[in-house]
VOGU-3710 file (C-alpha; in Angstrom, 3 decimals, decimal comma):
1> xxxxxxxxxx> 138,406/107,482/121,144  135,007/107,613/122,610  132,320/106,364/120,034  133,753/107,390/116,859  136,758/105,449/115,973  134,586/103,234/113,638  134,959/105,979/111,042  138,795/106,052/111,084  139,292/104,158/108,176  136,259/105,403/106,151
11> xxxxxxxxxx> 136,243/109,124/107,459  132,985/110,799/107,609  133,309/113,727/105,842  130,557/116,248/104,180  131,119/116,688/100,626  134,122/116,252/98,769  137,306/114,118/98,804  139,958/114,734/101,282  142,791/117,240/100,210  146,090/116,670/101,582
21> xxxxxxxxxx> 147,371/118,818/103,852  150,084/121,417/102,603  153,984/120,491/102,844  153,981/123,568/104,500  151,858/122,573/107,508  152,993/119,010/107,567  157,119/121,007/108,406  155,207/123,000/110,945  153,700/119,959/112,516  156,610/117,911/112,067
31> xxxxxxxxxx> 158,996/120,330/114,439  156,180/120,913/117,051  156,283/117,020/117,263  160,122/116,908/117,935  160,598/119,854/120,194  157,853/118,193/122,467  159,510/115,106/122,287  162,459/116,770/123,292  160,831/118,464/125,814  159,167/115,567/127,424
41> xxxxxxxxxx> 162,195/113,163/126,846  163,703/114,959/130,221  160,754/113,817/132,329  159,573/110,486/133,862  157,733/108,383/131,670  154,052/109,089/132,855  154,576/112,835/132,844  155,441/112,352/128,941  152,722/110,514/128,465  150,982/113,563/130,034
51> xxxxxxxxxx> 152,361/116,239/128,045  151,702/114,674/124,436  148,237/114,003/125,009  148,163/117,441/126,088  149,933/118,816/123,632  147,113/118,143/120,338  150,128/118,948/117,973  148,061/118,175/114,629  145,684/120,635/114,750  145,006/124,258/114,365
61> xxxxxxxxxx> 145,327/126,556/117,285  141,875/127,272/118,159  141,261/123,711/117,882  144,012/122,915/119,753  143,304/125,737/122,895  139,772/124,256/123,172  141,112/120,864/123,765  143,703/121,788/126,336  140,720/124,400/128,267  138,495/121,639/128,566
71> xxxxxxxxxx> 140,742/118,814/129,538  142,497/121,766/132,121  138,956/122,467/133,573  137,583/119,055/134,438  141,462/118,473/136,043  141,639/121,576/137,810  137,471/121,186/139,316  137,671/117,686/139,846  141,293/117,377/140,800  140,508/116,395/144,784
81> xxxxxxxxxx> 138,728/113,289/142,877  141,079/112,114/140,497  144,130/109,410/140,997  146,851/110,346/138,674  146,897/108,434/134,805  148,675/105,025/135,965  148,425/103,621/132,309  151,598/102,186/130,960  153,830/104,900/129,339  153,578/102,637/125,727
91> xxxxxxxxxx> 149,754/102,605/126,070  149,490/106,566/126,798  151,377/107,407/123,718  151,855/104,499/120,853  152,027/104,570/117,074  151,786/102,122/114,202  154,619/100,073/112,418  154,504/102,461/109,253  154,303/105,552/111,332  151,554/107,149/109,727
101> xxxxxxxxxx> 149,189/106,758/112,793  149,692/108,213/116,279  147,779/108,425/119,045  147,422/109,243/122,983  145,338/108,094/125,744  144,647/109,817/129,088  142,608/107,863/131,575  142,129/109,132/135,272  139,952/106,971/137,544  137,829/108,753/140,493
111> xxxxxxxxxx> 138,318/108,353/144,111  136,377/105,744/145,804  133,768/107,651/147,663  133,890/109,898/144,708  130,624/109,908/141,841  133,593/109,770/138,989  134,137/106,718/137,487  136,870/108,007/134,987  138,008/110,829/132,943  139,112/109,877/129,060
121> xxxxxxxxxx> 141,088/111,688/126,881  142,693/111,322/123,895  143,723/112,502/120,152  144,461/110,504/117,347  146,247/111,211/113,710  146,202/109,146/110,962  147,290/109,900/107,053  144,666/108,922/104,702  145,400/106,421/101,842  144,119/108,805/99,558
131> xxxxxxxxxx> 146,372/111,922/101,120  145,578/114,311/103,636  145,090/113,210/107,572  142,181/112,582/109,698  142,485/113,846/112,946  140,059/113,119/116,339  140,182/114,561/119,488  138,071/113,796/122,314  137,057/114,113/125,996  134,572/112,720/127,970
141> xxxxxxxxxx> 133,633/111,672/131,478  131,877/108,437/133,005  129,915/108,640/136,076  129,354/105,657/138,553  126,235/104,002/140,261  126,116/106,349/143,054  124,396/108,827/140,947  122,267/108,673/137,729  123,487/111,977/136,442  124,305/112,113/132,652
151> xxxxxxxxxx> 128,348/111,556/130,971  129,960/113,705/129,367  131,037/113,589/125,956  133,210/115,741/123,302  134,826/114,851/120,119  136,157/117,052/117,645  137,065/114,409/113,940  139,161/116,772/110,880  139,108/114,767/107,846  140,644/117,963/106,172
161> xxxxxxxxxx> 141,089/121,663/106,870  137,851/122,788/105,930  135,986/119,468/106,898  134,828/118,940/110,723  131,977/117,006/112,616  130,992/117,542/116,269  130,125/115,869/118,633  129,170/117,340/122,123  126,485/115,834/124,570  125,209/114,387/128,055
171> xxxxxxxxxx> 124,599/111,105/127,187  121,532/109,842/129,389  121,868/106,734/131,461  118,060/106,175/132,070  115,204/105,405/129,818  113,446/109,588/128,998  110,519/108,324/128,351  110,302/106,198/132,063  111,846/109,114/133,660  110,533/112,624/132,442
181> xxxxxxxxxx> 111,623/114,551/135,734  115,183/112,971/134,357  114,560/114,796/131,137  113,347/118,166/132,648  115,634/118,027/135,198  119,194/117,675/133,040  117,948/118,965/129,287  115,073/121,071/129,685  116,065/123,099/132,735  119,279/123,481/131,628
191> xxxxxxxxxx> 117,936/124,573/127,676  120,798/122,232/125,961  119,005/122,200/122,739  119,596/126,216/122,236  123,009/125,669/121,822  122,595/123,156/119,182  119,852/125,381/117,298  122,518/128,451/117,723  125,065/126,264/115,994  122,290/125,089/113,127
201> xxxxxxxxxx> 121,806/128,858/111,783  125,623/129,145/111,130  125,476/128,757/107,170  128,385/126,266/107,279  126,572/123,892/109,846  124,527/121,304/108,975  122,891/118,195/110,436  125,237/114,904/111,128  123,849/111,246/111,092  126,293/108,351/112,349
211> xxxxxxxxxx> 125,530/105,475/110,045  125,869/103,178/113,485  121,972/103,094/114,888  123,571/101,671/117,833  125,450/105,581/118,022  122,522/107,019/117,619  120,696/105,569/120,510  123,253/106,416/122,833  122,918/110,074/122,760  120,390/112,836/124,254
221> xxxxxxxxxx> 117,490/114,501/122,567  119,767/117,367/123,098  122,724/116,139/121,375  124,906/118,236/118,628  126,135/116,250/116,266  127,181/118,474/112,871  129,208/118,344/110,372  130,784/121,726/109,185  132,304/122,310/105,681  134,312/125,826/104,915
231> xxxxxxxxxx> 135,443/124,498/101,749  134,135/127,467/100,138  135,387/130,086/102,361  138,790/128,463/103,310  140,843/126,620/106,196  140,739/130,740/107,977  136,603/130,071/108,725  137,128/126,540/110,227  139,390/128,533/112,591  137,123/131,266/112,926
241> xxxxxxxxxx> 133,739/128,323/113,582  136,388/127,006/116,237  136,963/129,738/118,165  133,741/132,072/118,253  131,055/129,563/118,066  132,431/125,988/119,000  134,177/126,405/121,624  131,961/129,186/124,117  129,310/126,530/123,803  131,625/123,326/124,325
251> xxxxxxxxxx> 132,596/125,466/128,053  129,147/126,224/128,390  128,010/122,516/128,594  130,755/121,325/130,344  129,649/123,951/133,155  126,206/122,523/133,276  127,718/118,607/133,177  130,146/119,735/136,330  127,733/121,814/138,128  124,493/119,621/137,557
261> xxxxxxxxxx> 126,231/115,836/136,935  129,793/115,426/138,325  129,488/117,908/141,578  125,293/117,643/141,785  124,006/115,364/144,717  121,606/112,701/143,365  119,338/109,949/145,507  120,057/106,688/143,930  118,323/103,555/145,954  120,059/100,011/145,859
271> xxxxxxxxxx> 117,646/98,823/143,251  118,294/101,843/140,830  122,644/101,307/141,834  121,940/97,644/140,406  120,371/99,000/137,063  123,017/101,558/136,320  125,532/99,259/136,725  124,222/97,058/134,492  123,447/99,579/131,866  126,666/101,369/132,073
281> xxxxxxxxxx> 128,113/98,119/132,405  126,526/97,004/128,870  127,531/100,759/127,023  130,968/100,248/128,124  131,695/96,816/126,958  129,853/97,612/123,779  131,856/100,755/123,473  135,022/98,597/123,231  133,638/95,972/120,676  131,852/98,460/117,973
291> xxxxxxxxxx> 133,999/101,233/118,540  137,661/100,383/119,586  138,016/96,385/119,013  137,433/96,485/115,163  139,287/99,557/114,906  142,671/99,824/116,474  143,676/96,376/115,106  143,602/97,851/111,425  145,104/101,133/112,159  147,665/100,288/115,063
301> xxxxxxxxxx> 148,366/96,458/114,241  147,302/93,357/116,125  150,011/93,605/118,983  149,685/97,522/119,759  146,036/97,024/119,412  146,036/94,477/122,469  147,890/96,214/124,704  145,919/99,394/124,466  142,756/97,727/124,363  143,871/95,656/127,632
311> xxxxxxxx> 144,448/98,387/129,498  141,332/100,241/128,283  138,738/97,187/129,479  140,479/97,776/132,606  138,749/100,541/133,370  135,889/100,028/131,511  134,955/96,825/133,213  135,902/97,947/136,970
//
């Protein structure tokens, strides 16, 4: 839901057509879906909203642990600068007419005095024309003018069991080249790019290139965008990539991004606050048009697509 969307209807995967999920795992997924419905069915309607985005019901369990860790430990370290989700309850949790797509959204804004603009979340399923599911998952974090600091960003996209790209990073918000203490400070000091080299020697791993330039200009020198493929050793390894590789490094990060960027104290002079907001200003709105307003229409239809994409400029217009 961040700056991937684009693909939803032309998934990028790394090699070979899309196999459809088993019956099997469709049941499973099916009765995970119902007894949290159940579940949450007893609660008010925000706290549902709540517990389906947390829940990540299409995916595997190492997938689906990572998700919940990460969104649990920006909550739980940020919580004293967070207002609760206020979106409405059909916004945090809609589908389409067909009811092949799903989807959640979590938004929290940050306290006034606060350096947190907002916290998103989200996951989204969607069955493929040509069988199987795609399935994205995502987290990241927007700072505001009173500090320069990097965002965060995290996105997990299944377009089958043994298909998966990431996409984990601290996307800058000033120019490297104009600002190399910016660049030692937040990527060198910090040695990002060994985490993406670790994940580069994993035989399965290779090299992912958006096909939006606009994409690619958005991230770090740092950033690890790959696509990994386990086609050959089975849907057992894409659980095993999860677990022992992804997700130590997806924590790791996120340490560095609260430590250094969300909690780290940064001078920022009037003329600087007027060029962040500007710039984050222009990513934001751009965000919506490439990513979300081309997107969610197609998938969603034309009247769920404007109400989720009203209440997202909300926030990223503030």
């Amino acid at each position: 839901m961040t700056i991937t969307v684009h693909h939803l209807l032309h998934p990028p995967h790394c090699s070979s057509p899309l196999p459809a999920f088993s019956s099997s795992t469709r049941s499973l997924r099916s009765q995970i879906s119902c007894s949290s419905s159940s579940l949450v069915a007893q609660m008010d309607p925000y706290n549902e909203g709540r517990t389906k985005f947390k829940a990540f019901p299409y995916v595997s369990t190492p997938h689906r642990n990572l998700m919940v860790d990460l969104v649990s430990t920006v909550e739980n370290r940020l919580d004293s600068k967070l207002l609760p989700c206020t979106l409405p309850p059909d916004v945090q949790y809609y589908q389409n007419q067909s009811g092949t797509g799903s989807a959640t959204l979590h938004i929290r804004s940050g306290h006034k005095p606060s350096q947190i603009d907002f916290i998103l979340g989200s996951w989204i399923h969607c069955e493929l024309p040509m069988g199987g599911a795609l399935n994205i998952t995502s987290l990241s974090a927007y700072l505001n003018p009173s500090t320069d600091a990097p965002n965060f960003l995290f996105e997990l996209i299944q377009s089958s069991p043994t298909s998966l790209i990431l996409i984990l990073d601290l996307p800058p918000r000033k120019d490297l080249v104009l600002s190399p203490d910016y660049l030692r400070t937040f990527y060198e000091d910090t040695q990002l790019d060994r985490h993406r080299q670790t994940l580069e020697k994993i035989p399965e791993v290779r090299p992912y290139v958006s096909s939006s330039l606009y994409i690619r200009s958005l991230v770090s020198p740092t950033a690890i965008t790959v696509c990994i493929e386990t086609e050959a050793n089975g849907h057992g390894r894409m659980e095993e990539v999860i677990k022992d590789h992804i997700d130590p490094i997806a924590k790791e990060v996120l340490g560095i991004w609260l430590d250094q960027c969300a909690c780290g104290e940064r001078e920022v002079g009037e003329t600087e606050r007027g060029y962040l907001e500007k710039r984050d200003g222009l990513v934001k709105s751009r965000t919506i048009e490439i990513d979300l307003g081309s997107s969610l229409p197609r998938l969603f239809g034309p009247e769920v697509a404007k109400r989720v994409l009203g209440s997202v400029r909300e926030f990223f217009t503030a």
